[in-house]
DONU-772824 format. One line per field, with one value per residue (C-alpha): residue number from 1; residue in one letter; z, y, x. Coordinates in steps of 0.25 Angstrom, whole numbers. Layout:
! residues N
seq = c(NUM; ...)
type = c(A; ...)
up = c(Z; ...)
north = c(Y; ...)
east = c(X; ...)
! end
This chain:
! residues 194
seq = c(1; 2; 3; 4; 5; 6; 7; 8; 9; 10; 11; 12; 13; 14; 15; 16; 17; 18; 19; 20; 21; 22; 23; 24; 25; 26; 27; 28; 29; 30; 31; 32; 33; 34; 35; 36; 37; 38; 39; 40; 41; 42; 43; 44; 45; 46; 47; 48; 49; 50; 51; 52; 53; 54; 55; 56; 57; 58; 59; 60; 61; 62; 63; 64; 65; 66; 67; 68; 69; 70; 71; 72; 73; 74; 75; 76; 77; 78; 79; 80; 81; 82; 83; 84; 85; 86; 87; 88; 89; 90; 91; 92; 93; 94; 95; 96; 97; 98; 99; 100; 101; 102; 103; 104; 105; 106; 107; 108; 109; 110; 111; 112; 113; 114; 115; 116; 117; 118; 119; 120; 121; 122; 123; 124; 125; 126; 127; 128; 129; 130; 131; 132; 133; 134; 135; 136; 137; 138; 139; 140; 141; 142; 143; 144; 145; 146; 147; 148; 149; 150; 151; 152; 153; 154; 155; 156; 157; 158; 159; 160; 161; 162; 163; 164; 165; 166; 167; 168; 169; 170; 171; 172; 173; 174; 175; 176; 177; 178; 179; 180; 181; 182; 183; 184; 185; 186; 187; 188; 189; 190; 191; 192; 193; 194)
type = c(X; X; X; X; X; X; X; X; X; X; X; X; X; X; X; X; X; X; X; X; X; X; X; X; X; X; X; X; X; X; X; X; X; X; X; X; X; X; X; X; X; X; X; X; X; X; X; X; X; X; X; X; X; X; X; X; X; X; X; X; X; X; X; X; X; X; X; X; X; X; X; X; X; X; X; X; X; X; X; X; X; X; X; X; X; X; X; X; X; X; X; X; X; X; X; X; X; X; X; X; X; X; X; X; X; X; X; X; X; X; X; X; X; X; X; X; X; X; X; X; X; X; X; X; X; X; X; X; X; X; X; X; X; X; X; X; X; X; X; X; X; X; X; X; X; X; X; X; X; X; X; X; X; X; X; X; X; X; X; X; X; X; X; X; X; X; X; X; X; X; X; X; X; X; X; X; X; X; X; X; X; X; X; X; X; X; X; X; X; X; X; X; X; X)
up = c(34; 33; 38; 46; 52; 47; 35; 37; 23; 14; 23; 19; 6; 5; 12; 2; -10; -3; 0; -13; -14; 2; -5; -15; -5; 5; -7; -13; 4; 4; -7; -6; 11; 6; -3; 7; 16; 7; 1; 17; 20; 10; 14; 29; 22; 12; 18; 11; -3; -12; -24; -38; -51; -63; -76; -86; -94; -105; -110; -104; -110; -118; -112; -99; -96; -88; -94; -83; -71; -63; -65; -80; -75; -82; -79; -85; -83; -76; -69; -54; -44; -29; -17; -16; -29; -37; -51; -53; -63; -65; -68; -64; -66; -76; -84; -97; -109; -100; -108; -106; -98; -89; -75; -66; -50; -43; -28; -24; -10; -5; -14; -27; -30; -35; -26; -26; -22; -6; -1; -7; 4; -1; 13; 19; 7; 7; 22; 25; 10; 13; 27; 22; 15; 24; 34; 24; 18; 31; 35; 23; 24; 37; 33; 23; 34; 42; 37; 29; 42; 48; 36; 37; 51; 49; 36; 46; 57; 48; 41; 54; 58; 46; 47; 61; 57; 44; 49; 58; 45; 36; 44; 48; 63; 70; 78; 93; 102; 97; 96; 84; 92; 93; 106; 107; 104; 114; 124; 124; 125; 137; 144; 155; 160; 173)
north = c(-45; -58; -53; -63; -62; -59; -49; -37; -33; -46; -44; -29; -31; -44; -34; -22; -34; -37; -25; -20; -35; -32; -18; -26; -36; -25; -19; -32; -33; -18; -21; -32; -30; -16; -23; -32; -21; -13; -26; -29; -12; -12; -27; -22; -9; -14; -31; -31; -28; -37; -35; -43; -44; -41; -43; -33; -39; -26; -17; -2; 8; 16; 28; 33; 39; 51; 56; 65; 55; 53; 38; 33; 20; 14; 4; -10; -23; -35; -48; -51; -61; -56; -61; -71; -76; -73; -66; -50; -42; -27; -14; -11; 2; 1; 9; 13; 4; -9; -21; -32; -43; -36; -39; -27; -26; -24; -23; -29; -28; -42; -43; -41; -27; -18; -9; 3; -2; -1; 10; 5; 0; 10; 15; 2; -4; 10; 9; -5; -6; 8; 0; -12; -1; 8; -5; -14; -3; 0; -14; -15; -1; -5; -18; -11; 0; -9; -19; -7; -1; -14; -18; -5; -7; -21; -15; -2; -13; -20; -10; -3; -19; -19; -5; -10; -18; -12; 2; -1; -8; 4; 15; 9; 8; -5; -11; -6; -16; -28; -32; -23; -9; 2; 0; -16; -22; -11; -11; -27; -24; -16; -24; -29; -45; -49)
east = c(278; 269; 254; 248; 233; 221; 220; 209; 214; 208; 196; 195; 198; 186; 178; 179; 177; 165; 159; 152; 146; 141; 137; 130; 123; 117; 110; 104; 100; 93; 86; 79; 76; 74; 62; 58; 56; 48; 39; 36; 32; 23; 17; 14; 9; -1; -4; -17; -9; -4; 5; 2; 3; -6; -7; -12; -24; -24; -14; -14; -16; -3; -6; -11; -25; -16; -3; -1; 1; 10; 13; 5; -6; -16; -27; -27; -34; -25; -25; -20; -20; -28; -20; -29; -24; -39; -36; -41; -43; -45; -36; -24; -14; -1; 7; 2; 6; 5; 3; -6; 0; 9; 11; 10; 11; -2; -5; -19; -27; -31; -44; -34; -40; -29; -22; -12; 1; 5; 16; 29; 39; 51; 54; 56; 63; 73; 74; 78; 86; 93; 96; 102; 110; 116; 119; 124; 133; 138; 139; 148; 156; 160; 167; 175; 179; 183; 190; 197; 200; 205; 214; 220; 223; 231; 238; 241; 247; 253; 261; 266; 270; 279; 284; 287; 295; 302; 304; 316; 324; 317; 324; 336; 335; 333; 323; 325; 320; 330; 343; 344; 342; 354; 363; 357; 372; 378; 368; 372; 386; 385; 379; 386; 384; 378)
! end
């Protein structure tokens, strides 16, 4: 039986090619909004904070002053640019054993003093990435259902459409609304004219 009309079954099948590259997509997208969200939480947290880069002048030392702590950080002398663009020197923490010349984040206030780092933007970053997430994946799951719902629909028709018709010649018994039905040529020939 020739198909004619639109086919939902290429369109299901495109769609499940598709949907680990959509998979893929949503989570490059979560990422990087999640960032952005988290970069623009901690700007309206700390707006007097800047973040920089140093440079270590000297080398720290091998081993920290207290082998006990929690995370290991020694002082050093470094170089940065203030927000105003004027060079500072002074000491700044790194882990033991940097050398001399490396680049290490720093956060300065607006005079280019050294200051601990603002609240990190982790929650905003999770909420709005896990977000992106859950709809994107659901945006996604919801094509493939469908459209795998729907092709199984026209592949259900069509398949009671051909056993329509190959049923009759199947079993043996003949189609009953034509000329073909049992008692058609007798109930002809008994008919009388008008």
């Amino acid at each position: 039986m020739t198909h004619t009309g639109f086919d939902v079954e290429r369109v299901a099948a495109v769609v499940r090619r598709i949907a680990p590259a959509a998979a893929f997509v949503v989570l490059v997208l979560a990422v990087l909004f999640g960032d952005a969200a988290g970069a623009r939480a901690v700007s309206r947290a700390a707006p007097d904070l800047h973040r920089t880069k140093a440079t270590t002048v000297a080398g720290a030392p091998v081993r920290a002053p207290d082998e006990n702590a929690l995370v290991s950080q020694v002082p050093v002398q470094a170089v940065w640019l203030a927000p105003d663009g004027t060079g500072r020197r002074g000491p700044v923490t790194v882990a033991p054993g940097t050398p001399a010349g490396r680049t290490v984040p720093l956060w300065v206030d607006t005079a280019g003093r050294p200051v601990a780092p603002p609240a990190t933007g982790t929650a905003d970053a999770v909420v709005v990435g896990g977000l992106i997430v859950l709809l994107g994946g659901a945006a996604i799951a919801a094509a493939v259902w469908l459209t795998a719902a729907a092709a199984a629909r026209q592949r259900s028709r069509r398949l009671a459409a051909e056993w329509a018709a190959a049923e009759p010649l199947w079993s043996g018994r003949r189609i009953r609304d034509g000329a073909d039905a049992p008692g058609a040529e007798r109930r002809r020939r008994g008919r009388r004219a008008p």
